[in-house]
Backbone as CSV, one residue per row, in Angstrom:
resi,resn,N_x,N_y,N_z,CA_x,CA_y,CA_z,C_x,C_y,C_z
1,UNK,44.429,80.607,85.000,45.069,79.302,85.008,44.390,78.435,86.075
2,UNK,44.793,77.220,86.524,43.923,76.137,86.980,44.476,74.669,87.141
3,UNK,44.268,73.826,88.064,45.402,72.837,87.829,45.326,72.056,86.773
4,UNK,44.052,71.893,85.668,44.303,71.785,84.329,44.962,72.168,83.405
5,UNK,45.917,73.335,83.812,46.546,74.056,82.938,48.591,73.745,83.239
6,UNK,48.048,73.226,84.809,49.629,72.622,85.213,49.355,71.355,84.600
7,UNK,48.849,70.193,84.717,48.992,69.053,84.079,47.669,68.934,83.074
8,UNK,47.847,68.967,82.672,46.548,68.942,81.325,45.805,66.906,81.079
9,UNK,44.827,66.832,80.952,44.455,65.593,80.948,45.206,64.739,80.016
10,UNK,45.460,65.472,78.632,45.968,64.544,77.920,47.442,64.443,78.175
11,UNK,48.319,65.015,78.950,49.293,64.691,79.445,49.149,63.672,80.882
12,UNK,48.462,63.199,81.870,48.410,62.575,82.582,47.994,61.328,81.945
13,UNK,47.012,61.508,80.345,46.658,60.255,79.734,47.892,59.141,79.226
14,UNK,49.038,60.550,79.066,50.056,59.519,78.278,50.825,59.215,79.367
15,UNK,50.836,60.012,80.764,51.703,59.393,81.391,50.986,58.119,82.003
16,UNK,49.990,58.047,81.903,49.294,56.707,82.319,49.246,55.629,81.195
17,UNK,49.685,56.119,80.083,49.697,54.912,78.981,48.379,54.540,78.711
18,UNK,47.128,55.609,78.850,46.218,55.281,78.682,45.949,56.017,76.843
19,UNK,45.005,54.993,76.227,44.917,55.543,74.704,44.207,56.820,74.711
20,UNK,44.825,57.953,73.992,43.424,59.014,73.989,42.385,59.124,73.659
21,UNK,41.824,57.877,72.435,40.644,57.947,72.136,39.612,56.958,73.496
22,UNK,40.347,56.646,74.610,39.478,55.946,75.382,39.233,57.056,76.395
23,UNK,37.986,57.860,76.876,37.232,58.251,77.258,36.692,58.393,78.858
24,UNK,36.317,57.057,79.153,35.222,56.737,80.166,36.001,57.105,81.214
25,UNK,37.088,57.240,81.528,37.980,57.376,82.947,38.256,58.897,82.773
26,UNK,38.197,59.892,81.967,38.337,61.302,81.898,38.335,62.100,83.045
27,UNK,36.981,61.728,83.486,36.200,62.402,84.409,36.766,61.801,86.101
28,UNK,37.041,60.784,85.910,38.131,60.778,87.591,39.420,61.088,87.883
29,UNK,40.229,61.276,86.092,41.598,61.445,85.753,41.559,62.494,86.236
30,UNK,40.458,63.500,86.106,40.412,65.060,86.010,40.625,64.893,87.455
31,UNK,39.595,64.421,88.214,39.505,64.886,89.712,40.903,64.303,90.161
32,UNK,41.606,63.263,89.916,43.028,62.752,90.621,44.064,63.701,90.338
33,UNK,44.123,64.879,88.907,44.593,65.785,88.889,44.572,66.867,89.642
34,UNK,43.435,67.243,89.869,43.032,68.360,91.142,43.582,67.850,92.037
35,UNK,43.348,66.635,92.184,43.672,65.904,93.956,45.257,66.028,94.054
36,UNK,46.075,65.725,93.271,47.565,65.342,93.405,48.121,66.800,93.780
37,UNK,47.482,67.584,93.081,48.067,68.910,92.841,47.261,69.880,94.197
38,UNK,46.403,69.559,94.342,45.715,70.039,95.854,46.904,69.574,97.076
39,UNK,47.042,68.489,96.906,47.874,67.453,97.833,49.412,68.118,97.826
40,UNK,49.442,68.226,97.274,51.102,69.330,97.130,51.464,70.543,97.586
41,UNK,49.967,71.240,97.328,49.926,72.611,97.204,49.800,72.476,99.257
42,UNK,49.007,71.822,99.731,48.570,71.688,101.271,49.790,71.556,101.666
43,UNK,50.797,70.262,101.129,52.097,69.881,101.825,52.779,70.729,101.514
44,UNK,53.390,71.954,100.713,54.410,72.199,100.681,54.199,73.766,100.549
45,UNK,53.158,74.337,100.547,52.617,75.577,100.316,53.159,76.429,99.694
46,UNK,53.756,75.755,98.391,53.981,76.244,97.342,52.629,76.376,96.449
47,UNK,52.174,77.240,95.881,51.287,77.440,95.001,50.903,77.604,93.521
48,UNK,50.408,76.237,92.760,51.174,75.819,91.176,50.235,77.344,90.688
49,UNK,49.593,77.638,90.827,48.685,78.261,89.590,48.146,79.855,90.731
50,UNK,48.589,81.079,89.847,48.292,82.647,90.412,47.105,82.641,90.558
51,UNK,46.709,83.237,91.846,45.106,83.365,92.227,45.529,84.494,93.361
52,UNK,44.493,85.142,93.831,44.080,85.935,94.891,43.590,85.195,95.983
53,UNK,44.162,85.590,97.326,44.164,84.675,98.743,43.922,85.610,99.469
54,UNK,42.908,85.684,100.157,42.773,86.634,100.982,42.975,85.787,102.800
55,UNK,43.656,87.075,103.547,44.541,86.227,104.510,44.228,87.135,105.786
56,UNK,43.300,86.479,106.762,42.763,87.441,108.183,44.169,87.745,108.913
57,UNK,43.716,88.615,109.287,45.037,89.534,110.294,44.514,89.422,111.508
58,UNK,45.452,89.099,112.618,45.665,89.057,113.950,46.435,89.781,114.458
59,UNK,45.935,90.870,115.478,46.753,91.742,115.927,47.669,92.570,114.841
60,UNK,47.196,92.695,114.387,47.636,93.669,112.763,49.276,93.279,112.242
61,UNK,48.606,91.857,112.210,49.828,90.707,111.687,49.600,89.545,110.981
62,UNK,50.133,89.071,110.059,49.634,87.901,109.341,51.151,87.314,108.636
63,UNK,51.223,86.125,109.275,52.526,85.548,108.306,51.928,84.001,107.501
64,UNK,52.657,84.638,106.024,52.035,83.824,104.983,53.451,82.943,104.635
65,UNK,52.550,81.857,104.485,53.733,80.970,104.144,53.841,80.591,102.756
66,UNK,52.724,80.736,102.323,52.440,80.636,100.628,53.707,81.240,100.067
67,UNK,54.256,80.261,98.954,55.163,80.937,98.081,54.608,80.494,96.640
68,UNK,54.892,81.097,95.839,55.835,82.740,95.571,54.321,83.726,95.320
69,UNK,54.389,85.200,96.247,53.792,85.995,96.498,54.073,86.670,95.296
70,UNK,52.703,87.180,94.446,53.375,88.042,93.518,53.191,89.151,93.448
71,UNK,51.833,89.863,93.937,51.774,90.939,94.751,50.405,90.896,95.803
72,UNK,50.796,92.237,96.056,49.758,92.958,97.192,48.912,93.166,96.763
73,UNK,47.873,92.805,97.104,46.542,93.207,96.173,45.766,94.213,97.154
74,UNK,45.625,94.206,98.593,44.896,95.344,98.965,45.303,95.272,100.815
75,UNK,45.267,96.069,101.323,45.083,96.023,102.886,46.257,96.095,103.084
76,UNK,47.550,96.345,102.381,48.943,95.593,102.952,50.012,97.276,103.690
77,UNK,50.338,97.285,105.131,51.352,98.279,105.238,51.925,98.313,104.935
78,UNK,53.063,96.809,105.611,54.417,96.437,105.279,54.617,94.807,105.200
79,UNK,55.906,94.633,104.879,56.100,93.686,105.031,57.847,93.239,105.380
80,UNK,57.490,91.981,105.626,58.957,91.806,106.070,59.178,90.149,105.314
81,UNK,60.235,89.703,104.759,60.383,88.310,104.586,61.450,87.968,105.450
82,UNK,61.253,86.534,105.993,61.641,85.604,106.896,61.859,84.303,105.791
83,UNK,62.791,83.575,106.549,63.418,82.313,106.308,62.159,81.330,105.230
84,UNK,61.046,81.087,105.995,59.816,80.378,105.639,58.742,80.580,105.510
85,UNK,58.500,82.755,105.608,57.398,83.202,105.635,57.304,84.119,105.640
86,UNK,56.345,85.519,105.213,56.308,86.804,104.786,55.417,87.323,106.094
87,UNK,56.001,88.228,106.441,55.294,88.622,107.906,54.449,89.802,106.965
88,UNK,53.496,90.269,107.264,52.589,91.406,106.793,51.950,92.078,107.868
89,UNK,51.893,93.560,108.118,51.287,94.329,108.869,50.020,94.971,107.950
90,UNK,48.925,94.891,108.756,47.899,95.820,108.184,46.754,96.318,109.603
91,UNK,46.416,97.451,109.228,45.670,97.977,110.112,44.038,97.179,110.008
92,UNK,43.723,96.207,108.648,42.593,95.742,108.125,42.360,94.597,109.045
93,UNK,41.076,93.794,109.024,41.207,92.575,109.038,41.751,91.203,108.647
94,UNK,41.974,91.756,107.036,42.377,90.715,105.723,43.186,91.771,105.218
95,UNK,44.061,91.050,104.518,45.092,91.383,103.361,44.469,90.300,102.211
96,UNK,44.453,91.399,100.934,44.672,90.209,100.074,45.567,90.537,99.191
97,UNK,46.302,88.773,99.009,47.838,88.742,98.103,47.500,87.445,96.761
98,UNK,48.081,88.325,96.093,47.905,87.215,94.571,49.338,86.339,94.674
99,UNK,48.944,85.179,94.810,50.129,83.970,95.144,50.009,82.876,94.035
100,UNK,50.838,82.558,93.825,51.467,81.249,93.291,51.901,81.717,91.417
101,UNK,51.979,80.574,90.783,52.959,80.748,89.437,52.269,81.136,89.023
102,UNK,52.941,82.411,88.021,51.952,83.305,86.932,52.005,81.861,85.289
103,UNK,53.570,81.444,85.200,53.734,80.814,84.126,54.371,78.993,84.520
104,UNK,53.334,78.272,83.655,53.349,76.623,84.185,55.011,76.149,84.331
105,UNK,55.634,77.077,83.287,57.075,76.987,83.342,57.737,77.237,84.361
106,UNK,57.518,77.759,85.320,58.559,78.136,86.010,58.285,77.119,87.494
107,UNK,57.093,76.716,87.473,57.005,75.752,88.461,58.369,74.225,88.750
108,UNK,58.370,74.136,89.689,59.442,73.525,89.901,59.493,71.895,89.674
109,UNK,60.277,71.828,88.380,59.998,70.231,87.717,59.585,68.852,88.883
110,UNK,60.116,69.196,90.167,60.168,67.891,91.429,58.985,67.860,91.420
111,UNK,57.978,69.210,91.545,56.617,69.128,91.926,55.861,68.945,91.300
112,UNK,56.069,68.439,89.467,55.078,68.169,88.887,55.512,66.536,88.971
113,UNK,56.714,65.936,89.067,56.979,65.086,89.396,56.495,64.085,90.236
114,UNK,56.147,64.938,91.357,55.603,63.961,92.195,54.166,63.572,91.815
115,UNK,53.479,64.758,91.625,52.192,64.750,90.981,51.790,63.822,90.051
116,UNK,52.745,64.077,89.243,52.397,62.552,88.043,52.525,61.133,89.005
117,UNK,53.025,60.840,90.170,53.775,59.404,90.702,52.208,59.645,91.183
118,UNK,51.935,60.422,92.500,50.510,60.593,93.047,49.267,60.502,92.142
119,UNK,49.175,61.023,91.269,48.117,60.124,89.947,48.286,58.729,89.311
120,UNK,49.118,58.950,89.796,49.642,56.412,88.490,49.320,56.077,90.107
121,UNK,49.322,56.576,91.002,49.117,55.611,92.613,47.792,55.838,92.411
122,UNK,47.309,56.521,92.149,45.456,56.944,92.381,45.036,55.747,91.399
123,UNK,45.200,56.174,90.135,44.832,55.422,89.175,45.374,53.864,89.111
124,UNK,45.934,53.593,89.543,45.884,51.920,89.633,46.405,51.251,90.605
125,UNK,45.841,52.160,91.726,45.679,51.497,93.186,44.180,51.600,93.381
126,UNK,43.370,52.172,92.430,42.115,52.443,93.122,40.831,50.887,93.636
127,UNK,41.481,50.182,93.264,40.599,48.952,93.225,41.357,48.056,94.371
C-alpha cells in the first residue's frame, strides 16, 4: 500500500472538481497527495499505510510513538505500552516494527479529512 492507495488521484480529482479527462495537473495532484498525507503522518504519528520502521535503541530502550504497531518484526525483548507510546527493550541496536494501517478502511475518517482540506489549500492557493 502507499499514500496512493489512501487517497487515490481520481478521488482528490473529484474532490477538487477537477474533470477527469483533464490531465496536465496529475503529476503535482500526485505530489500534494504525498505531501498532505506526509504532513499528517509527521503531526500526528499516526501511520496511514503498513510498512516496516526500523527504530535505533538507546540504552537498550526505544519508545515509539508511531501508532498502530502491528507487529515485531525483529530485535524486540519486551515491551510495555504507555499512555502515548510503546516502550521496547532490546539488547540490539534497532528494532524493527511493521506500523501503520494494514486496511484504507480502518484509518480514521478526521484524517483523511483533513488531507482532502490540505490538498484544495495546495491546489488553489498555489499561485
Amino acid at each position: 500500500m502507499a499514500y496512493l492507495d489512501v487517497i487515490p488521484l481520481a478521488d482528490a480529482k473529484i474532490y477538487l472538481r477537477i474533470d477527469d479527462t483533464l490531465t496536465e495537473d496529475d503529476a503535482q495532484i500526485t505530489r500534494m497527495i504525498k505531501g498532505a498525507l506526509s504532513y499528517i503522518e509527521r503531526s500526528t504519528n499516526v501511520i496511514l499505510y503498513a510498512r516496516d520502521v526500523i527504530y535505533n535503541v538507546s540504552d537498550n530502550a526505544v519508545k515509539v510513538y508511531d501508532f498502530p504497531i502491528n507487529s515485531e518484526v525483529a530485535n524486540v525483548l519486551d515491551s510495555e505500552v504507555k499512555s502515548l507510546y510503546t516502550n521496547y527493550t532490546s539488547e540490539e541496536s534497532t528494532i524493527t516494527l511493521n506500523v501503520g494501517y494494514v486496511d484504507v478502511a480502518d484509518i480514521p475518517q478526521e484524517l483523511i479529512e483533513v488531507a482532502y482540506v490540505l490538498i484544495k489549500n495546495m491546489y488553489y492557493e498555489k499561485e
